[in-house]
C-alpha positions, 0 to 999 in steps of 0.5 A: 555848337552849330550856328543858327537855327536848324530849320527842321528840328524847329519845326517838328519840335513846333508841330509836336509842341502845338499838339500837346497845347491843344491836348492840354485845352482840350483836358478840361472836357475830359471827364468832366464832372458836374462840379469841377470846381473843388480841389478834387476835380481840378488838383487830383483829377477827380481821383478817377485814373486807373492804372495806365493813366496813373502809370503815365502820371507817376512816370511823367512827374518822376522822370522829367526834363530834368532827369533827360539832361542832367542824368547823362549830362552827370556822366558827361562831365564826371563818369560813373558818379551819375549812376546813382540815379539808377540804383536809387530808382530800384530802391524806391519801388519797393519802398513805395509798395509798402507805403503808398496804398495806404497814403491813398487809403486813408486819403480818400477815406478822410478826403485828403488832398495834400501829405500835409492834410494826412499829417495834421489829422494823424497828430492832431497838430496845424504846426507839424503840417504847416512845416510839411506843407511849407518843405513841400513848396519850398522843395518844388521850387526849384524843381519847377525851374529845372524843368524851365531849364530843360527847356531853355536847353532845347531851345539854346541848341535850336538856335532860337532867341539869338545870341548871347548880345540878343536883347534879353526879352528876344532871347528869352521870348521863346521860353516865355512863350512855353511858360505863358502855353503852361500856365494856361493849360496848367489853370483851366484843365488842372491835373487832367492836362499833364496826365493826357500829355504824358501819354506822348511825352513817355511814347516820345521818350521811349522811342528817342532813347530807343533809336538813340541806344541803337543809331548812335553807337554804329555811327560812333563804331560800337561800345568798345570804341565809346568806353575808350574814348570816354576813359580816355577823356576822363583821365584827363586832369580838370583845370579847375580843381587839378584831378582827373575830370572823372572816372568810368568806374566808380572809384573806392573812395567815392562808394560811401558818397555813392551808396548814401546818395542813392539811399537818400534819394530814393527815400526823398523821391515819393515825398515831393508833393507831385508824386504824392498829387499822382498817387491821390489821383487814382481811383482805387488802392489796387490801382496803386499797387499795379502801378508800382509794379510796373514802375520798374520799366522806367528804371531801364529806360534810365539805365540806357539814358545814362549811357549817352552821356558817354557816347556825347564824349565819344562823338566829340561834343564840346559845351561849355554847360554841361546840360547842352552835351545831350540835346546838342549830341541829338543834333549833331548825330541824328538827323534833322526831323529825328532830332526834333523829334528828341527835342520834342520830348525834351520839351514835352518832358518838362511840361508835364511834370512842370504842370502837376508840380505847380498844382501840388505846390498850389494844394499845399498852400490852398488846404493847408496854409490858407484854408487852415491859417487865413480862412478856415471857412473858404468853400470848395469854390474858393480853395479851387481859385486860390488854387489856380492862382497860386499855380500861376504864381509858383510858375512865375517864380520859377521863371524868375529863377531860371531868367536871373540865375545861373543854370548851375545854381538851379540844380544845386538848389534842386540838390538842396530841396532833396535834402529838405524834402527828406525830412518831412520823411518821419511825420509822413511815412513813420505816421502811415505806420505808427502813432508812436511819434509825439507832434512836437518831437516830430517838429523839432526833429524837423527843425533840426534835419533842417537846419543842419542840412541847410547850413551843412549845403551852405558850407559845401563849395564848387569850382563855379560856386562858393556856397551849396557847391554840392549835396556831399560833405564829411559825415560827422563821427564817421569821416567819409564823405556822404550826402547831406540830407540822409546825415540830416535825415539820421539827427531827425530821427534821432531828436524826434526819437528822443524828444518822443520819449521825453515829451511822453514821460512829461505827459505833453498833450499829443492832439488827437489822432482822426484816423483809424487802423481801419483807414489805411487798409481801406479800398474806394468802396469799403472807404466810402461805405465806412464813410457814409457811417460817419457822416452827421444826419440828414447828409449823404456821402459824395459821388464816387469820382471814379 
């Protein structure tokens, strides 16, 4: 790494940072309701975005700092392993077209703000959402802090905070600064704040990979020389575990790895309560479906991200932490304003997801912890506060995490809220298709993917950690290696299957089901109409939002 700050980058990553944090003060006054004090207004935008700010949105949770420097970072340090990200990211699109209109549907017809409201209205049962309420803040945790991570990446190649015999409160001060600006924006605008940045978040990401795609091969002599250099470096034996340290084409032994990887990550990605608070968002069921069809465009964006991690090889990029090889190849290659540039949208790509990620960790415990279990009486005003609050909180305890870990745990842990994230799978979309599933079979289904993928993740070890080393382990009954939390994922399905059939024999109460098939098949105005006919005498319907 260069010593020193690099003046110029500092100060056009500066500029571009202080432009986002007027954007995000100034959100509060966009779109302003009359009453913004309701987790309508503050969590979910007023559910006003049409189909471009709903893009942004969806791409600006889903591809985030994270994704801009462990992707190419993965391919850096083991080769074509990385690659899982971009398979994974075509399944889901057409996942997600089947289930997410009629999530937002049933949603806005019942006034749903969090995965966890659908889940106890469908089945009836507070349990059953309280563990999806509970998976869903304990998955986003340590997915906040990565994108703190990426940040503090950015600002480690700068060279700002000094160096590592720097006081800790200097050396850090530059990210407690970028955390205290997130936080402020994050509780007065609320949702409105990352999804009027992300408009320059996805414009700097694009034209950084862009220009990167494009300038960094001819300095570097073209592919054929990269892919050399690359295969070359990965031939060589790792010292910590004796193995060559990777390969540019995946190897045989590895595709069931690879395959389960992929499949199991596209199936988690659109559980995460983010990507749920940015569906909710929008204003009409059609909006959705638009969205999702457009989606695809990021995926390539990431097929080009990925191939840096190759070209950092090529040009010789040495770091001892494998998330610094993107952000210092940005140094070393383009010029200095170009290079803040690209760090500004690394820093810009953790704000906006960081933001919307606190929010939908907030609404979870506001609507489905302490309105449901400590004060069912709160009004809109009070669950908006709290809201707040536990936004602020969320933020500190990613902070916390980054400051006192070390940067390979946090993204084990990430790994690790993959695998409990997927287990909410079941009661959400199996409930958007069927009322089939008994509540308590569907909780203990959940206890059981739990647990086993939580101590299947403990057993795993690594060159630099003893426990949740990784998110692959021996599939049991089958013998080949494949990921966690779809094994995890297989025994839910299987307990709760049975369990349903059971419980049903025996006649186990099954709560009661609030919604109808009419519910999910709804748009903003057959939703509302259908609505106002429910609704008990001498009261009218709430204002369309959008």
């Amino acid at each position: 790494m260069n010593g020193g700050v690099n003046g110029v980058a500092l100060a056009v990553f500066a500029l571009f940072f202080l432009a986002v944090t007027v954007m995000g003060f100034l959100a509060a006054r966009w779109r302003k309701a009359d009453d913004e004090h309701t987790l309508d207004e503050w969590g979910l935008g007023g559910r006003s975005f049409g189909t471009w700010i709903t893009w942004f949105l969806l791409g600006g949770d889903v591809y985030t700092a994270y994704t801009f420097v462990a992707v190419p970072a993965a391919i850096y340090a083991a080769g074509a392993a990385g690659f899982f990200a971009v398979p994974y990211t075509i399944l889901v699109y057409p996942l997600i077209f089947t289930f997410l209109p009629r999530l937002w549907s049933v949603c806005h017809r019942h006034g749903y703000v969090t995965t966890a409201d659908f889940v106890r209205g469908r089945f009836g049962s507070k349990g059953l959402s309280l563990a999806v309420a509970f998976t869903g803040i304990l998955a986003t945790m340590p997915y906040i802090a990565l994108q703190l991570v990426g940040i503090q990446a950015v600002l480690d190649v700068l060279g700002v905070g000094g160096g590592e015999n720097t006081h800790w409160f200097i050396k850090d001060l530059p990210l407690l600064i970028a955390f205290g600006v997130l936080a402020a924006y994050t509780y007065s605008s609320g949702l409105r704040a990352p999804a009027m940045i992300a408009f320059v978040k996805d414009t700097l990401i694009y034209l950084v990979i862009v220009v990167a795609i494009i300038y960094i091969p001819i300095k570097l002599g073209g592919f054929d020389d990269i892919f050399a250099k690359a295969n070359e470096a990965y031939s060589q034996t790792n010292p910590a575990t004796g193995k060559p340290r990777g390969t540019l084409v995946g190897a045989p032994n590895a595709q069931w790895t690879y395959a389960t990887l992929a499949l199991g990550s596209a199936m988690a990605m659109f559980m995460y309560p983010h990507s749920i608070t940015a569906t909710l968002s929008s204003r009409s069921r059609e909006v959705i479906r638009r969205s999702t069809t457009v989606m695809p465009l990021y995926t390539l964006m990431l097929g080009l991200l990925a191939l840096l991690g190759f070209m950092a090889i090529a040009a010789g990029v040495k770091v001892t932490n494998g998330q610094l090889a993107i952000p210092q190849l940005f140094e070393d290659m383009f010029p200095a304003w170009f290079a803040g540039v690209a760090f500004a949208a690394i820093g810009i790509g953790a704000l906006v997801p960081a933001a919307i990620m606190s929010i939908a960790a907030a609404n979870l415990f506001t609507r489905n912890i302490y309105k449901d279990f400590i004060k069912p009486d709160a009004t809109p005003k009070q669950e908006t506060r709290i809201s707040k609050l536990v936004s602020l909180l969320v933020k500190v305890g990613a902070l916390v995490f980054v400051l006192t870990m070390d940067k390979t745990v946090a993204i084990n842990f990430q790994l690790l809220g993959g695998i409990w994230i997927l287990q909410t799978f079941p009661a959400l979309v199996g409930g958007l298709f069927t009322r089939w599933f008994h509540r308590w079979a569907l909780l203990a289904g959940w206890a059981v993917g739990m647990v086993y993928g939580t101590v299947a993740a403990y057993g795993v070890a690594s060159p630099t950690q003893k426990h949740f080393g990784g998110s692959a382990k021996e599939i049991p009954g089958i013998g080949e290696i494949g990921y966690i939390g779809l094994t995890a994922f297989i025994l839910n399905v299987t307990v709760t299957v049975v369990l349903t059939f059971v419980l049903k024999a025996a006649k186990a109460p099954e709560g009661i089901d609030v919604t109808s098939p009419r519910d999910y098949t709804a748009d903003s105005t057959e939703a509302e109409a259908t609505a106002a006919l429910t609704l008990p005498p001498g009261t009218s319907p709430a204002p369309n939002p959008s």
